[in-house]
N, C-alpha and C positions, 0 to 999 in steps of 0.2 A: 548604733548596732546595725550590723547587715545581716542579711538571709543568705546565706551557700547557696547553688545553685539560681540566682533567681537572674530575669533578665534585666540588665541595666540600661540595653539602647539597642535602637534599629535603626536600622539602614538602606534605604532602597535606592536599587540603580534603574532606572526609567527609560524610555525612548525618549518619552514627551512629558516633561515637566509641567506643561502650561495645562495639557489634557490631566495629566495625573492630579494636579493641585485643583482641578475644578471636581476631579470625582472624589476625592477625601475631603474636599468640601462638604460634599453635597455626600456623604456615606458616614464621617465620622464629625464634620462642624470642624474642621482642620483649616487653618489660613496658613497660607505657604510664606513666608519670608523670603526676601531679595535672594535669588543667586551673589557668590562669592567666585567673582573673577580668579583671583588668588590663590582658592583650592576647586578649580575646576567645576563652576556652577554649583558649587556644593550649595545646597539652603538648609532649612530647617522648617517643617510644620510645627504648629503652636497650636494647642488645645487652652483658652483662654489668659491667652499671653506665658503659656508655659510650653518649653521645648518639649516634644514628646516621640520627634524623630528624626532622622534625616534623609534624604536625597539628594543626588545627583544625577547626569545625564550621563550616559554609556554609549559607546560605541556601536555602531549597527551591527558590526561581527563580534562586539561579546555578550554574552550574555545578562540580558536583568534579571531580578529579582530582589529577595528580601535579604538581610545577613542580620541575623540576632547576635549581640553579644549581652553570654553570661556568664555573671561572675561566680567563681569558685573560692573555696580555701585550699585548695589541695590543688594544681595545677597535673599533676603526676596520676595521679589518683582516681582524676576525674577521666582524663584520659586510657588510663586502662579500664575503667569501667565503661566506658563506650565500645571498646573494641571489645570486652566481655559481654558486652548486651548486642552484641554484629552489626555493632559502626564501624566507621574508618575514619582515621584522623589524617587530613593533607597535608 
């Protein structure tokens, strides 16, 4: 069984990998996994051998940040009640 709305995964785009892996260390006990040449330094932090996020390295002219994806049942739905509560959808 799953929860509608609930979050399934994150994602952060970084400057500095090596800096962000020592402070999620040392803030949440996060061990960073190897970058993946393959999909663009992408890794994965592990909360006791369990995937719990991911990251990558971003461009200096784009911006980082967080991106949550959550999962819905209604794809249509959930989108008009965003822009009914004064979100925007991209």
């Amino acid at each position: 069984m799953t929860l509608p709305r609930r979050p399934v995964w994150m994602d952060l785009a970084t400057y500095s990998g090596a800096e962000i892996s020592s402070f999620y260390a040392a803030v949440c006990g996060w061990t960073a996994g190897e970058g993946s040449d393959q999909f663009g330094g992408y890794f994965m932090f592990f909360n006791h051998d369990v995937p719990v996020v991911g990251a990558m390295p971003t461009p200096a002219d784009q911006p980082g940040g967080w991106t949550m994806y959550i999962q819905v049942d209604d794809v249509a739905s959930t989108l008009s009640a965003i822009e009914a509560a004064g979100g925007s959808v991209a």
